[in-house]
N, C-alpha and C positions, 0 to 999 in steps of 0.2 A: 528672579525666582520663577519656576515654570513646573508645574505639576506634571505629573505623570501617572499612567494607570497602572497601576503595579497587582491588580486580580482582575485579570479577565478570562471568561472563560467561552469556548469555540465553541462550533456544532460536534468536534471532535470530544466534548461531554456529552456523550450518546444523549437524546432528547433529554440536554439539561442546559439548552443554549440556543439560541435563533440567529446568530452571527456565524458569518461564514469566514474561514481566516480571511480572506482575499476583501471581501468588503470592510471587514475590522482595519483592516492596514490601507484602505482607501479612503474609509472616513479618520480616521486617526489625519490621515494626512491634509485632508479637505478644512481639519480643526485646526493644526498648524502644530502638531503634536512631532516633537524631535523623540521620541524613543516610545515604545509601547510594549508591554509583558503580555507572555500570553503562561495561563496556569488550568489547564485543562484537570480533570479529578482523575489522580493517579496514573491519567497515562500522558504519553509524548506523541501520538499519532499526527497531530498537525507541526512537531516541532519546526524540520526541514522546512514544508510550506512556508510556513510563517518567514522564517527566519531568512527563506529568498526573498520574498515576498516583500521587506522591512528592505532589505540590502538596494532590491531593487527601485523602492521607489525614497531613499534617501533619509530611511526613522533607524534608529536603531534597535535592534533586537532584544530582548531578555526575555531569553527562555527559561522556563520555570514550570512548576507542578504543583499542584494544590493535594498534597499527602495525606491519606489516612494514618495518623500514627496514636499508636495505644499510650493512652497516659500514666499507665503503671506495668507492674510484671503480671497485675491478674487478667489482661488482657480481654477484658469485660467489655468494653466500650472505645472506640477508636474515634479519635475526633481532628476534623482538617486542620491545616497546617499547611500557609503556605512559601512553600520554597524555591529560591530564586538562586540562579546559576552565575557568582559572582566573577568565576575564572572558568578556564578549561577544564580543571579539573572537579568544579562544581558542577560541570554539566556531564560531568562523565557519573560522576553518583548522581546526580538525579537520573542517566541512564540506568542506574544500578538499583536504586529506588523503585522507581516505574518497574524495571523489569521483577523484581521482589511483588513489588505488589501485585501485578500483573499474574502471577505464577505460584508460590509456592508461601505469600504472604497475604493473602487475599484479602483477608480481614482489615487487616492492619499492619502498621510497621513497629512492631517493636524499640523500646525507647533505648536497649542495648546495642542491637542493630543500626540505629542510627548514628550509635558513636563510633561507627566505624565510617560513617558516609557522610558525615558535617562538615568537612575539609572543604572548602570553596566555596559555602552555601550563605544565604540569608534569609534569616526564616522570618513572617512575620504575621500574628496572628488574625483570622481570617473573619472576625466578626461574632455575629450572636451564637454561630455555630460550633466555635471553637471552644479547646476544653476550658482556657482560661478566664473566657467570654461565662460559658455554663456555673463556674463557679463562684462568677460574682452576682449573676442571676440569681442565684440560688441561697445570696448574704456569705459563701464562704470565704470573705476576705483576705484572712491568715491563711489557709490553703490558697488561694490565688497569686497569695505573694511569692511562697514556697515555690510554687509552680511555674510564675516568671522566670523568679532566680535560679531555678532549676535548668528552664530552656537555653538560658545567657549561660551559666556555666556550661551547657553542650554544645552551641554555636560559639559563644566567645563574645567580649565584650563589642559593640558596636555593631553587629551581626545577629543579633534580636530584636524584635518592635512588635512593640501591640499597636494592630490594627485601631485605628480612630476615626469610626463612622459618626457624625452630628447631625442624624439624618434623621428625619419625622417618625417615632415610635419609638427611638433608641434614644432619649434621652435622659433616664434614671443610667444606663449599662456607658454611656457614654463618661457622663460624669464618674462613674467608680471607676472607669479606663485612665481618667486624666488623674482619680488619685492612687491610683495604683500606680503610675507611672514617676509619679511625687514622692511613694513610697519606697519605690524601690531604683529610683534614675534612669529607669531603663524607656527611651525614647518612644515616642508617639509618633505613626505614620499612618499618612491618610490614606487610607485603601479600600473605595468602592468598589462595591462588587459591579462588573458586568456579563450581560447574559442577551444581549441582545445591543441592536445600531443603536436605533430613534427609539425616542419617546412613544411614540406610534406603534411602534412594534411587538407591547407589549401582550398582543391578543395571542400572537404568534407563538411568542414563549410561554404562556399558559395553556397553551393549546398543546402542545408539546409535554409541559408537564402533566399532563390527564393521558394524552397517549402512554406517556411512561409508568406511569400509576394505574393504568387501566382505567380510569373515572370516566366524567362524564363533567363538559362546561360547567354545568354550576356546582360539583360537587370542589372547584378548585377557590380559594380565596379571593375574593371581589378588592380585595384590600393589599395585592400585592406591590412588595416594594418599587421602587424606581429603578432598574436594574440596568439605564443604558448609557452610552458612552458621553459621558457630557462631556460639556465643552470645559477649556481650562479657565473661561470665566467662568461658570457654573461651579467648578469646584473652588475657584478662586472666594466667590459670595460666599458656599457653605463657609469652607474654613477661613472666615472672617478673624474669627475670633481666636484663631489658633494655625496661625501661620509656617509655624515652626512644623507642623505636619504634612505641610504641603515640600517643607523644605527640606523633610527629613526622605521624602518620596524622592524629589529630586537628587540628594544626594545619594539615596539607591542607586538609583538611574546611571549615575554618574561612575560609581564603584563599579558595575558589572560593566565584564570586559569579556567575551565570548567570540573564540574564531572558529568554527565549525569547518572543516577542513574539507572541500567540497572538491570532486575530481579525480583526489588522490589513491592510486589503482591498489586494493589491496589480496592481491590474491594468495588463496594458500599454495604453499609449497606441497610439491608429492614429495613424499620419501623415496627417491631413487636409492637402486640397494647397491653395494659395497661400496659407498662413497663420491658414487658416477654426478657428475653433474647432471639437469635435469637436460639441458642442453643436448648433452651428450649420448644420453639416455636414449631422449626422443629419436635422437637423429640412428640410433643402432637397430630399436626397436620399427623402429619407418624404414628401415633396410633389408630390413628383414623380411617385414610385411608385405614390402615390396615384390621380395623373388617369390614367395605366395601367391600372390595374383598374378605376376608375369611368368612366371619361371627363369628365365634368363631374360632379365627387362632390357630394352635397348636402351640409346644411350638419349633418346629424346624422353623416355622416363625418369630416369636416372635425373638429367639435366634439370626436368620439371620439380622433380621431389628437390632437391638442391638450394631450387631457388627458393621454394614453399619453405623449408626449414631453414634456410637465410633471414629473409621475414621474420616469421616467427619468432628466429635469437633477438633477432634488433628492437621487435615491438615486446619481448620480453614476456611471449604466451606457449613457453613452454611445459610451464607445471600445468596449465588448462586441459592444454591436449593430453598430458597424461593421466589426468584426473580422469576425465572423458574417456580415453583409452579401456582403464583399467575396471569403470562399472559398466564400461559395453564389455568387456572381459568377461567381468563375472558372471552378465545378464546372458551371455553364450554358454558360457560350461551351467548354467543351472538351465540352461534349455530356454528361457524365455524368450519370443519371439519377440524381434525390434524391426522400425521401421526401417526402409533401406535408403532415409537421407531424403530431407527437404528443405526448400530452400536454398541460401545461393553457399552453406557448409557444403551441399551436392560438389562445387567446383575444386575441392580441395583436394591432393593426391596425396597428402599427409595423412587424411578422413578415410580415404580408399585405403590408403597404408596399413592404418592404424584398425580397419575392422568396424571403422566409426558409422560409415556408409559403407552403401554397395552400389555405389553409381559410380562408372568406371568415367571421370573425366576427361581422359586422351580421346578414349571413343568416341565421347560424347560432344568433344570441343568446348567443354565447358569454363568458364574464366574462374582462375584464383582470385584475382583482384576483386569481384563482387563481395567476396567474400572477409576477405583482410587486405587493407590496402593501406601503405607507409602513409601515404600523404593523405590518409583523411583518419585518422587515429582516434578506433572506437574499440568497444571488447568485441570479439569474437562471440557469435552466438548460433551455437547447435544445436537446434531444437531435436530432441530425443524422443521418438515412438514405443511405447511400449503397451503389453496387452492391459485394460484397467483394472484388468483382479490382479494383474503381480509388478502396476507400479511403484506402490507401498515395499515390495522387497526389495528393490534397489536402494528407494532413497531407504531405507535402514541398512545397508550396505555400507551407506557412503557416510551416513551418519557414524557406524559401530566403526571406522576406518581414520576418519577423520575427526571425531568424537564431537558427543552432545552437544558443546558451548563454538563449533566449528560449524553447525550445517543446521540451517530453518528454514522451513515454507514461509512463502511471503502472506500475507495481510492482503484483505481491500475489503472495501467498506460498501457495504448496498444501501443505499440513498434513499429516500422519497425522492422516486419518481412523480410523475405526475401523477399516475389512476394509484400510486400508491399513496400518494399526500392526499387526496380526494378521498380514498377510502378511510383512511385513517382520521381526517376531520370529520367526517363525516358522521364515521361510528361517536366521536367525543360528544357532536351534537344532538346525538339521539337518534339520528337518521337509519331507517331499518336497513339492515345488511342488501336486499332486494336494490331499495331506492338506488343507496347509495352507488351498488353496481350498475343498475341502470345507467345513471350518470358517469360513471367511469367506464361506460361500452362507448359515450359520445367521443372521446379521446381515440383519434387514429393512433391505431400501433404502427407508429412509426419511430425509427430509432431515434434518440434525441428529443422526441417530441416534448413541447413542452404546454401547458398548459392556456400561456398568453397562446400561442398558435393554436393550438387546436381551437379555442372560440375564436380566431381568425377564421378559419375553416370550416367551424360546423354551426350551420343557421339553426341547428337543432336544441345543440348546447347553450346556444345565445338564450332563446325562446326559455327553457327550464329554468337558465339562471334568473332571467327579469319577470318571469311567474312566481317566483317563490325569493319573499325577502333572508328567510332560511338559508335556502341554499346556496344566494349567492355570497351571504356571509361566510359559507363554509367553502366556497371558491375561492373571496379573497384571501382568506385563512391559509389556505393550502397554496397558496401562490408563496405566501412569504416563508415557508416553512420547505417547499419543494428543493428539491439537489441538496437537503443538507443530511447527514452521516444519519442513518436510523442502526445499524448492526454493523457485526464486522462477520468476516468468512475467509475462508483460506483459497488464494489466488488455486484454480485448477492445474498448474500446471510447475508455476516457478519455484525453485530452490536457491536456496542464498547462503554460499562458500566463503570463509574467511580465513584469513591466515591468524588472527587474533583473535582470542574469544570474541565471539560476537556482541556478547555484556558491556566490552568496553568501547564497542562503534554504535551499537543499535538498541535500543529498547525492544526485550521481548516480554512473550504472554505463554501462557500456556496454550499448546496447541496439542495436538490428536498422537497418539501410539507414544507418544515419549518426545516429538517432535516439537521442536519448540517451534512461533509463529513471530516472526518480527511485528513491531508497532509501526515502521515504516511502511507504504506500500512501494511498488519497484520501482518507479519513477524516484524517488527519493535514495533511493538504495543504492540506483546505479549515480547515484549525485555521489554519494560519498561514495563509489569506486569500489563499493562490493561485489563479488562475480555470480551473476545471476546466471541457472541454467535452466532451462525447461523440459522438463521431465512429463511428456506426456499420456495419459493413458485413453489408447482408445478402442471405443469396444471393437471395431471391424478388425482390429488385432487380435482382440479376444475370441472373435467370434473364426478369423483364420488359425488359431494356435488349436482351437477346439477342433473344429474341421481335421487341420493335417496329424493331432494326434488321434485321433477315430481311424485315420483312413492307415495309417502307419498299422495300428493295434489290428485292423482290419487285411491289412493285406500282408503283415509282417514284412516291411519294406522302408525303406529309410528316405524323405525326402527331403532335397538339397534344395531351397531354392533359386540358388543361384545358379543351377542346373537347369533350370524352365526357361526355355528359349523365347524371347521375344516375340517369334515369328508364329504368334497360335493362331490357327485358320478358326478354329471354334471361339477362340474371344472374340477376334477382329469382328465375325459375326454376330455375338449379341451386341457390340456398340454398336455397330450398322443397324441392326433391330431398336436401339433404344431401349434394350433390356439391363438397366444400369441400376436397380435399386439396389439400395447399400454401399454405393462403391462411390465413393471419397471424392467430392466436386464435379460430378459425371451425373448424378440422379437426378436435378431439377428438370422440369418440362421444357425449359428453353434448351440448357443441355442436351434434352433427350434430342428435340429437332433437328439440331446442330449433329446431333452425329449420324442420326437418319440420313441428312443429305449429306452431309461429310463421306458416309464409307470409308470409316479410316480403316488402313492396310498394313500402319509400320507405329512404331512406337512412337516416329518423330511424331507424327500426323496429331494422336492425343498432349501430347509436348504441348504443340502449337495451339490446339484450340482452346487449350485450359488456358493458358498465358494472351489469347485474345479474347476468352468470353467475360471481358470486366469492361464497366463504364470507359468510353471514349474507342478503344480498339474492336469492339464489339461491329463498328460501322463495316471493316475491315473483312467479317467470317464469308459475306458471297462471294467476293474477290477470290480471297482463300480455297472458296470451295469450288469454284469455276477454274481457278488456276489447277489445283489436285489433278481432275478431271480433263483437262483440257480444252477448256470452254472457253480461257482467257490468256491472254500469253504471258510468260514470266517475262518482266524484265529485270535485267542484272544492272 
C-alpha cells in the first residue's frame, strides 16, 4: 500500500501556494513518491509543466483541477470540488471545465453543466471547504447525505469520495465524514491538502496569503494548518487508524491513465477555393507572385521557388504559408503598413512570392535552409511587423476567418521578481513604501538577477539586512516566495492557430476584444504542436505609416516603398553621423560609435554590423572596420 497526494496545489494558484511545479515533482521524488496530482483552483496553467516534469523524472502524472462548482440551480454559493482526469477524455473536460470557468462561468460551474463533462473524471471532496464538508459543519446530516448521493449519481459509482482529513482541529467534521460514508457506502479517501514543500515553508505561504488579501503579517492566522507535502510515513502514522483511505488514494492513483499527446503538429487548414489542394494552391499563387517581382523570372528563380515548394509539400507547411499569405493580403488592401521580413523567414523565395517579405533573397544570397530544413524538423516561424494601433485588426481578421474557438493570444505569467518579492513582503510587514524601495534600489537591474546574488554583490545590501532583524526576515521571506506566478498578461506578440477548436487541446480564459487567451504559455503550446505566429506591433511602424500618410495628403503623391533605392547618399550620412534615434537596433551609444567609424556606404555594410554588434563577435567590428576602409587586408 503506498499513498499518494491526490490535492495539491502550485504557485500556478495565483498567491494561494509557495511550491513551484518543478520543485513539487523533485521532492515528491526525493520522498520516494511513484505518482503525484497536481489540482490547481479552476485553472490548468502548470498542467503541461507538470505533466513533463512527472514523465521526466519517472512519477507518474494526474492531472486534475480543484473546480468551483455551484451546488444547486440558485447559483448562490460555489464550493471546491476536486477533479481528477481518469482517461483522455477526462482531461479533455477538465480542459472544458477550466476553460468554462476560466471565461464565461466565472462564478462557478453549474451542476447541469457538469453532466455534460463527468465522463472520464473522479471527483473527490476537498475538505472543510467543500459543500458537503459545510453541511455537516453546520449538523445538516440528511442534506449531506442527499448531496453525496447526488455527486455519486453524476460521477458514477466508484468515481466519488469524500475527502478524509484526521488532521489536528478536524476532528468532530472527520468523524461525521467517516459516518457519512457508513451511511451512504460511498468510500473514504485521504486527501491533504498541499500548498507548499517543507514544513519550514510555511512563513512563505502566509506571506503570500496577505499579499493576496491585501493584509498585513499579523492580520493572517497564527494557527494555520499543516499544508506541506509529507512524507508517506507521515501520512502512513496519520491514517493509522483508517488505512483503507490511504488505499482508496492509491487506488485513484492506479485508475488514472493519461497520455497527453506531446509533438503532434496540428495545424489549420486554409480553405483553398474551388476544391484546389492547398499544395497546389500554394504552388499557383507563388507562380504568380513570382512573374510580379521578376516579370519574366529566369530559370535560376523559377528552379529556387521549386525546390522551396518541394520542402514545404514534404514537411506538410503548406496551409501556414497560406494562412500567412492571405492576412499579409488583407493587411496590404486595408493600407496597413507591414514589416519588410526578419529573421532567417527573410531567406525564403516563397515569402518573396507570396508578398510575405520584401527581401529579395537571390539578390541577397540569402539561404532557405536557415529557415526550413528537412533534416532538422521544427514549425516555420514568421515573425509579422505591423503598425501597434492596427495590430488588433489583423489578428480580428484571422480570428472572424478562422473563427472564435480557432485563433488565441498566448498567456505568460509575471512572477515575483526579486525587487518585486521584496517589495511585496515588505509592504505585508509594515515596511513604509520609501523603506522598502530603498532596499529594493540595492538589487542591480540586471536581467535574471536574483536576490541570493545580488547580496553576493552588494556590501550595502548585506549591511541593511544584518542591522535590522525586520528586514532580514522580510529578505528571507522574499527569497522563498521569489520566480513564483503573481499575475497573468497576454504574451505581446504570439497567436495560436488550430485546426480543432482550441477547447478540445488547450485550456482557455477570457482575453481582450472577443479574443480568447490560452492557459498554456508558448513553450507548452508548441509541445502539443500548436502553430504559434507572431504578430508584432511596433510603434516605429506606426510612427512610419503616420509620417508617409501626412506626406502622401501633403504632396498628393503615392509612395511605393519598394521603389526607395538602397543607395541614399542622405541616410548613409546620418549613420555615419550617429544620428540613429528611433531606428531599430542602430540607437545605442555603442551603436552609435560603431557607425561613426564604420561610415557605412551600402546596405551590406549595416547587414554586417547589426549581426556582429552581440557578445563574442563584437571582438571582430575593428577588423571589420579597417578591412571597409582599407587599413587591413581581406583575406579569402
Amino acid at each position: 500500500m503506498s499513498f499518494v497526494h491526490l490535492q495539491v496545489h502550485s504557485g500556478y494558484s495565483l498567491l494561494n501556494s509557495a511550491a513551484s511545479v518543478k520543485e513539487l515533482v523533485t521532492q515528491a521524488k526525493e520522498l520516494g513518491y511513484s505518482s503525484l496530482a497536481l489540482t490547481d483552483e479552476n485553472v490548468m496553467y502548470g498542467a503541461i509543466e507538470f505533466y513533463k516534469a512527472c514523465k521526466s523524472n519517472g512519477i507518474k502524472p494526474i492531472i486534475g483541477l480543484t473546480a468551483s462548482i455551484y451546488t444547486d440551480d440558485t447559483e448562490l454559493e460555489a464550493h471546491p470540488l476536486i477533479l481528477l482526469a481518469e482517461t483522455n477524455t477526462g482531461y479533455q473536460n477538465l480542459v472544458k471545465i477550466s476553460s468554462a470557468l476560466q471565461s464565461m462561468a466565472k462564478g462557478g460551474m453549474k451542476r447541469k453543466w457538469m453532466k455534460s463533462y463527468h465522463e472520464g473524471l473522479i471527483a473527490i471532496t476537498p475538505g472543510e471547504n467543500g459543500y458537503i464538508e459545510s453541511l455537516l459543519q453546520a449538523g445538516k446530516f440528511e442534506e449531506a447525505v442527499r448531496a453525496a448521493e447526488g455527486f455519486r449519481e453524476l460521477f458514477g459509482d466508484g468515481r466519488f469520495y469524500l475527502g478524509y482529513q484526521p488532521f489536528k482541529g478536524h476532528e468532530t467534521l472527520s468523524e461525521e465524514i467517516l459516518r457519512l460514508s457508513a451511511e451512504t457506502e460511498i468510500a473514504v479517501c485521504a486527501a491533504g491538502d498541499v500548498r507548499y514543500i517543507k514544513k519550514e515553508d510555511q512563513d512563505a505561504y502566509r506571506c503570500l496569503c496577505a499579499i493576496k488579501a491585501g493584509e498585513k503579517w499579523e492580520d493572517q492566522s497564527g494557527n494555520l494548518p499543516d499544508l506541506y507535502l509529507r512524507t508517506p510515513e507521515e501520512m502512513a502514522e496519520l491514517y493509522t487508524r483508517h488505512p483503507e483511505a490511504i488505499e482508496a488514494a492509491a487506488r485513484i492513483a492506479r485508475q488514472c491513465r493519461v497520455d497527453v499527446s506531446l509533438g503532434q503538429t496540428q495545424l489549420p487548414s486554409f480553405p483553398a477555393p474551388d476544391g484546389k489542394s492547398a499544395d497546389d494552391y500554394l504552388a499557383e499563387i507563388c507562380h504568380e507572385g513570382l512573374r510580379l517581382r521578376f516579370g519574366t523570372p529566369d530559370e535560376r528563380a523559377v528552379r529556387r521557388l521549386e525546390y522551396e515548394l518541394d520542402v514545404i509539400r514534404r514537411m506538410k507547411f503548406s496551409d501556414y504559408f497560406l494562412i500567412v499569405w492571405d492576412f499579409m493580403k488583407y493587411a496590404h488592401e486595408k493600407g496597413i503598413v507591414t514589416g519588410p521580413g526578419r529573421g532567417s523567414a527573410a531567406g525564403s523565395l516563397v515569402a518573396y512570392s507570396l508578398f510575405i517579405t520584401d527581401v529579395d533573397p537571390l539578390k541577397h544570397s540569402l539561404l532557405f535552409e536557415r529557415f526550413l530544413n528537412p533534416e532538422r524538423i521544427s514549425m516555420p516561424d514568421i515573425d509579422i511587423d505591423f503598425p501597434d494601433t492596427r495590430r488588433d485588426e489583423v489578428i480580428q481578421y484571422v480570428q472572424n476567418k478562422y473563427g472564435a474557438m480557432h485563433v488565441a493570444q498566448i498567456i505568460t505569467f509575471g512572477t515575483l521578481a526579486a525587487k518585486a518579492a521584496l517589495r511585496d513582503t515588505g509592504r505585508v510587514f509594515g515596511i513604509s513604501p520609501k523603506e522598502a524601495d530603498q532596499l529594493a534600489r540595492l538589487i542591480p537591474s540586471k536581467p535574471g538577477m536574483t536576490l541570493d546574488e545580488a547580496r553576493r554583490q552588494s556590501a550595502q545590501l548585506n549591511r541593511r539586512l544584518s542591522e535590522s532583524a525586520v528586514l532580514h526576515k522580510v529578505f528571507q521571506i522574499a527569497r522563498e516566495i521569489e520566480g513564483l506566478p503573481r499575475h497573468t498578461s497576454t504574451h505581446a506578440a504570439g497567436v495560436v492557430l488550430s485546426k480543432e477548436p482550441l477547447s478540445e487541446v488547450v485550456p482557455l480564459q477570457e482575453g481582450h476584444d472577443g479574443v480568447y487567451l490560452t492557459q498554456y504559455a508558448m513553450d507548452h503550446l508548441e509541445d502539443l504542436g500548436l502553430l504559434k505566429m507572431d504578430f508584432l506591433g511596433l510603434r516605429n511602424l506606426t510612427l512610419i505609416e503616420s509620417i508617409k500618410t501626412m506626406i502622401e495628403k501633403e504632396t498628393n503623391t503615392k509612395i511605393d516603398f519598394s521603389e526607395i533605392s538602397y543607395q541614399d547618399e542622405k541616410t548613409f550620412s546620418l549613420l555615419s553621423n550617429g544620428d540613429t534615434t528611433g531606428i531599430f537596433q542602430l540607437e545605442s551609444s555603442g551603436m552609435r560609435n560603431v557607425l561613426k567609424r564604420l561610415k557605412p556606404s551600402r546596405l551590406e555594410d549595416i547587414v554586417a554590423v547589426n549581426a556582429l554588434y552581440r557578445p563574442g563577435p563584437m571582438e571582430n567590428i575593428p577588423l571589420f572596420i579597417d578591412r571597409k576602409h582599407g587599413r587591413a587586408r581581406v583575406e579569402v
